[in-house]
Biopython code that builds the backbone (N, CA, C, O; Angstrom):
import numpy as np
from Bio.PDB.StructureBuilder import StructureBuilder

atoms = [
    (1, "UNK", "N", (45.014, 9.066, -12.378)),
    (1, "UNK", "CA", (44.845, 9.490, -13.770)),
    (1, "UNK", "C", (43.381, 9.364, -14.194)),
    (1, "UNK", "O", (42.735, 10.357, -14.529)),
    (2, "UNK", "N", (42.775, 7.911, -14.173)),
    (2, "UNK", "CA", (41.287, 7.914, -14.274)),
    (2, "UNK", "C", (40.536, 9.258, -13.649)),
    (2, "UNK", "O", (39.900, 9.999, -14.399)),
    (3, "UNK", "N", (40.631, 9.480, -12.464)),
    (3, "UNK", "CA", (39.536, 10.205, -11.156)),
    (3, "UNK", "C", (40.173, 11.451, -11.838)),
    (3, "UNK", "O", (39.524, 12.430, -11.472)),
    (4, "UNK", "N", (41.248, 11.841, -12.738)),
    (4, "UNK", "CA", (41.422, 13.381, -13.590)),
    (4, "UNK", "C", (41.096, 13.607, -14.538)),
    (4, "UNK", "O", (40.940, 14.744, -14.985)),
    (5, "UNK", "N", (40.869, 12.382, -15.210)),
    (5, "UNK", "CA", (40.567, 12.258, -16.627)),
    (5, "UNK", "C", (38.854, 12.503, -16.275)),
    (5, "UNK", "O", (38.236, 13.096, -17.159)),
    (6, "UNK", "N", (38.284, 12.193, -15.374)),
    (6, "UNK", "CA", (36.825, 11.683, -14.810)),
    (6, "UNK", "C", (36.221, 13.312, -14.585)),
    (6, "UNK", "O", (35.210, 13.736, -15.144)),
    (7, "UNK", "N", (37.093, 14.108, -13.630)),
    (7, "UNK", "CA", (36.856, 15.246, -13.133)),
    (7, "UNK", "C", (37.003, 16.505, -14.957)),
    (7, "UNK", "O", (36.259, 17.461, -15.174)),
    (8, "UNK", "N", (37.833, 16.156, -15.643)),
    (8, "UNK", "CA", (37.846, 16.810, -16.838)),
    (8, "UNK", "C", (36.737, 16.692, -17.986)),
    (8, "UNK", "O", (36.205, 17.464, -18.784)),
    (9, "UNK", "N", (36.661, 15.394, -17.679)),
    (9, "UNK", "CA", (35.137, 15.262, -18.739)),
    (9, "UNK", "C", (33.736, 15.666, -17.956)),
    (9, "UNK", "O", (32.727, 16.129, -18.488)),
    (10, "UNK", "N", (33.893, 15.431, -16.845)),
    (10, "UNK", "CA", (33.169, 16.079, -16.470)),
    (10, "UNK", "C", (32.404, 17.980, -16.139)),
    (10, "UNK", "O", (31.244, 18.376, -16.025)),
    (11, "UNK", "N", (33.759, 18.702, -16.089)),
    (11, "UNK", "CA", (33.664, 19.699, -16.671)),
    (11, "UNK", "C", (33.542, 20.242, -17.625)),
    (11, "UNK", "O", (33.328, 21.452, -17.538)),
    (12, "UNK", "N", (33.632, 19.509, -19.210)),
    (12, "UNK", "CA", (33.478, 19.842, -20.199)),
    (12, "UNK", "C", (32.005, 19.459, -20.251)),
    (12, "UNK", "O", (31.299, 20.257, -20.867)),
    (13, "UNK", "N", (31.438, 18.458, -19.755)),
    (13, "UNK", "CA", (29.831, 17.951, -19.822)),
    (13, "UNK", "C", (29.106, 19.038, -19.537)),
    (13, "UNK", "O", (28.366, 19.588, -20.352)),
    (14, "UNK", "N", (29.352, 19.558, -17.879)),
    (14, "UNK", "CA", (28.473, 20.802, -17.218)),
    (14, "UNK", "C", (29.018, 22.262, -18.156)),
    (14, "UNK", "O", (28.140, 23.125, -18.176)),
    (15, "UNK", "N", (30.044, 22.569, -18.759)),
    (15, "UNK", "CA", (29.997, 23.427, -19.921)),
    (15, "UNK", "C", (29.054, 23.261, -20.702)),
    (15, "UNK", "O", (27.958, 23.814, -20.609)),
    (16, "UNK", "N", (29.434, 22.393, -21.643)),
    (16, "UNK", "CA", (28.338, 21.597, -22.926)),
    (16, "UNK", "C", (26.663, 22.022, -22.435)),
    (16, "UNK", "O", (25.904, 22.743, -23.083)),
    (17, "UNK", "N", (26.441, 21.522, -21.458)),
    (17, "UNK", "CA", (25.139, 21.502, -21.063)),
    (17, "UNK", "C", (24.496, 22.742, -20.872)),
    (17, "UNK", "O", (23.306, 22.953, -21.110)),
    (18, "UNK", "N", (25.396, 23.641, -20.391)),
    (18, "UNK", "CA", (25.481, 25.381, -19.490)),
    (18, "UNK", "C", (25.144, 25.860, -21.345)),
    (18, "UNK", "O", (24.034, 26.369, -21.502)),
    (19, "UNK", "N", (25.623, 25.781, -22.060)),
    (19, "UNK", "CA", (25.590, 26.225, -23.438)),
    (19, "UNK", "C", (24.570, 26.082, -24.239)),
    (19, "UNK", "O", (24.070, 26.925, -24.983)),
    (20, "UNK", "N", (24.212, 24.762, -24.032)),
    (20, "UNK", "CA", (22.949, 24.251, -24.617)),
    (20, "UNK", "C", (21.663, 24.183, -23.982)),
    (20, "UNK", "O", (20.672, 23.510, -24.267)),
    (21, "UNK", "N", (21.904, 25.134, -22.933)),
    (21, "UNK", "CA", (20.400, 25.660, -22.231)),
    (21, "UNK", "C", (20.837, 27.207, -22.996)),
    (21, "UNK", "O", (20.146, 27.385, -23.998)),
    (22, "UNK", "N", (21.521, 27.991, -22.814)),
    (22, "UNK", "CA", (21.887, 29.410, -23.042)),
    (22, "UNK", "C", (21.070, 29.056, -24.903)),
    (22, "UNK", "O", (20.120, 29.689, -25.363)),
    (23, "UNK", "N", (21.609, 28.222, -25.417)),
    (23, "UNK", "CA", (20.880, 28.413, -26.876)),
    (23, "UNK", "C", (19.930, 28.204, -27.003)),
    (23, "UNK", "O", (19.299, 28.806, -27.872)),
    (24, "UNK", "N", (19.206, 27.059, -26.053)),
    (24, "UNK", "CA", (18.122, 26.554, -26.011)),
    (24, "UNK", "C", (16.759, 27.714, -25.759)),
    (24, "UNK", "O", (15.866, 27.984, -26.562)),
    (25, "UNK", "N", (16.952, 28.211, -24.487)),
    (25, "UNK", "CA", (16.517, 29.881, -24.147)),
    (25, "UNK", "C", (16.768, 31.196, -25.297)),
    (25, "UNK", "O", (16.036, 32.185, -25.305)),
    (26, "UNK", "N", (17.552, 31.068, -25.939)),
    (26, "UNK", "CA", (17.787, 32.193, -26.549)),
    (26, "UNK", "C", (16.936, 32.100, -28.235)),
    (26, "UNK", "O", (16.551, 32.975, -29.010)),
    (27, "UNK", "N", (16.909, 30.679, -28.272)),
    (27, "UNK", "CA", (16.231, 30.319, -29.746)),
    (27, "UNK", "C", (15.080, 30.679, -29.333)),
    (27, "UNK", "O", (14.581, 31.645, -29.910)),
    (28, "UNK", "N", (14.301, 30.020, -28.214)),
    (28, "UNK", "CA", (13.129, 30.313, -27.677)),
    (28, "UNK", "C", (12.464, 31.973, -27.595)),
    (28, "UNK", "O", (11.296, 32.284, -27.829)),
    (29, "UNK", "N", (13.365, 32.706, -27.272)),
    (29, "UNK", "CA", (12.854, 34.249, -27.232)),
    (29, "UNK", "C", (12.399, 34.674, -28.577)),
    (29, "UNK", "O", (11.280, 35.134, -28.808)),
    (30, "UNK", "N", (13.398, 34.479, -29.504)),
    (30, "UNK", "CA", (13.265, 34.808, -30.534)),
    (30, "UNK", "C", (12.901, 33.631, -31.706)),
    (30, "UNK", "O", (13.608, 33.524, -32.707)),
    (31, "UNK", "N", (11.730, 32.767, -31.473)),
    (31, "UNK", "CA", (11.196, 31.700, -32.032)),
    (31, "UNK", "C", (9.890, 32.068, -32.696)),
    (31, "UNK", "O", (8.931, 32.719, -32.283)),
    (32, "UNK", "N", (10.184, 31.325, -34.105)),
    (32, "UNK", "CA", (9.415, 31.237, -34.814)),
    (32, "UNK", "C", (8.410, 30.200, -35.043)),
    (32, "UNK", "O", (8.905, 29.079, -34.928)),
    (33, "UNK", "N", (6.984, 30.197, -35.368)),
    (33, "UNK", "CA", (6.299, 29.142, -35.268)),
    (33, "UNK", "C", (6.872, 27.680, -35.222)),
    (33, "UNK", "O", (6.671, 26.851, -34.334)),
    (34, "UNK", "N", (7.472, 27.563, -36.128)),
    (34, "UNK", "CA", (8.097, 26.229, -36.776)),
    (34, "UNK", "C", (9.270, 25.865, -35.987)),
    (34, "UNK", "O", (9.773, 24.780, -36.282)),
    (35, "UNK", "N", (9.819, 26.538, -35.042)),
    (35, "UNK", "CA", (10.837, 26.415, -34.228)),
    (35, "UNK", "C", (9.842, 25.995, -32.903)),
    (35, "UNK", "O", (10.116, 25.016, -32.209)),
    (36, "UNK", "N", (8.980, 26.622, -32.712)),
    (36, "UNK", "CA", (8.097, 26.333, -31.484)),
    (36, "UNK", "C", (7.565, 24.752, -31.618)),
    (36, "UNK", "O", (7.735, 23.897, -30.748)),
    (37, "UNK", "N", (6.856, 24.542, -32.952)),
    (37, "UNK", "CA", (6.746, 22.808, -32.964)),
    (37, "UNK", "C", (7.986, 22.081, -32.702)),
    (37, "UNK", "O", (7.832, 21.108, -31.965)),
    (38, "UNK", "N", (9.220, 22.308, -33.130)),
    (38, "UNK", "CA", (10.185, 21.855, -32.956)),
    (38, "UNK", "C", (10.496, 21.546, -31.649)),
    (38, "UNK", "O", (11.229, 20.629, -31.277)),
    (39, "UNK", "N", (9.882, 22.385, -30.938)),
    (39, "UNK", "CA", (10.702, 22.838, -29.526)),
    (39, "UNK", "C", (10.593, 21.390, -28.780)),
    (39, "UNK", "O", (11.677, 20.810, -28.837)),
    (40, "UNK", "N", (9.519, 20.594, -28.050)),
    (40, "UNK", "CA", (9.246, 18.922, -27.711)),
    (40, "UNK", "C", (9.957, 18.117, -27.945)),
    (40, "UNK", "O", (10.488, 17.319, -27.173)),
    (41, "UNK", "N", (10.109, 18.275, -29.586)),
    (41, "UNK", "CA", (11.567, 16.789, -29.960)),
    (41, "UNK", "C", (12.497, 17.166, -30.102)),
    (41, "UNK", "O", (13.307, 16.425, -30.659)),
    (42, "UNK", "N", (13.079, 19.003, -29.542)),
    (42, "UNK", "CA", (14.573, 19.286, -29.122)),
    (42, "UNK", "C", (14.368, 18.676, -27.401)),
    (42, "UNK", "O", (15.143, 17.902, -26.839)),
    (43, "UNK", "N", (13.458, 19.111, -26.973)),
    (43, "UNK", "CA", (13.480, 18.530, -25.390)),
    (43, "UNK", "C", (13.328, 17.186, -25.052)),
    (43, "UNK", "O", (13.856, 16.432, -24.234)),
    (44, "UNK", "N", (12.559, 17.102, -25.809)),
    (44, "UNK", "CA", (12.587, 15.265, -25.138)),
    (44, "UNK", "C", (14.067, 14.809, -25.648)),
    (44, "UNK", "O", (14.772, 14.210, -24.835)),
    (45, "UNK", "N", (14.517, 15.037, -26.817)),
    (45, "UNK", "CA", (15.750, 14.480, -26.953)),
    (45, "UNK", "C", (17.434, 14.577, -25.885)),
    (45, "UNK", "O", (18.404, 13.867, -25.618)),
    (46, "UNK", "N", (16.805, 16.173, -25.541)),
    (46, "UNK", "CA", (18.192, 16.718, -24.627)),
    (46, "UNK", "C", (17.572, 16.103, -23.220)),
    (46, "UNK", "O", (18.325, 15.691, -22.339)),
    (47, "UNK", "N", (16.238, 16.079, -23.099)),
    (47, "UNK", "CA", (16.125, 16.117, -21.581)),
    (47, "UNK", "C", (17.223, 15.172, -20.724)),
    (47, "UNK", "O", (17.630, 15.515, -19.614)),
    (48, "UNK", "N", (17.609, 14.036, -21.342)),
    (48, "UNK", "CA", (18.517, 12.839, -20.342)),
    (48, "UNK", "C", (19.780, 13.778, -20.129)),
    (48, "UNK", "O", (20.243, 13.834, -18.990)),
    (49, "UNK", "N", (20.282, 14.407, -20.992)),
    (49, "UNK", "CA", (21.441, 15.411, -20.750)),
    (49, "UNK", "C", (21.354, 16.616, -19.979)),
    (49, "UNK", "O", (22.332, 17.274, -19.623)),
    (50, "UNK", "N", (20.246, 16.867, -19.749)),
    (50, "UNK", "CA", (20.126, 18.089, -19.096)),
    (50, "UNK", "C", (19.710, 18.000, -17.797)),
    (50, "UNK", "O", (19.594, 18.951, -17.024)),
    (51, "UNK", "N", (19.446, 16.630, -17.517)),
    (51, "UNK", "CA", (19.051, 16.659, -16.151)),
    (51, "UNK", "C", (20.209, 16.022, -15.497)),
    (51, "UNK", "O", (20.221, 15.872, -14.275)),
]
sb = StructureBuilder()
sb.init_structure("model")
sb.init_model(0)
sb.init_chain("A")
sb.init_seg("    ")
for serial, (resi, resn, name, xyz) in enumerate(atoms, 1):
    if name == "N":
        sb.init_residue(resn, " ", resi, " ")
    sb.init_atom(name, np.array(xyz, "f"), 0.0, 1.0, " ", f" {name:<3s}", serial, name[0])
structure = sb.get_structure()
């Protein structure tokens, strides 16, 4: 039950993450100055999650 429960959260993590690069990239194309300063303390904050 643990090692299913383990394998399920874990697929929802690599979703989550798959999503929040797709927005992450997509804000970026279409970024505005003030979104561009932003951009460092969205990354440094996600980076532990994204790697």
């Amino acid at each position: 039950e643990l090692f299913l429960a383990y394998i399920v959260v874990h697929g929802v993590d690599c979703f989550l993450r798959t999503v929040v690069r797709l927005a992450l990239v997509s804000r970026l194309q279409s970024a505005e100055p003030s979104q561009l300063m932003a951009w460092p303390y969205w990354t440094r904050r996600l980076q532990p999650k994204l790697v």
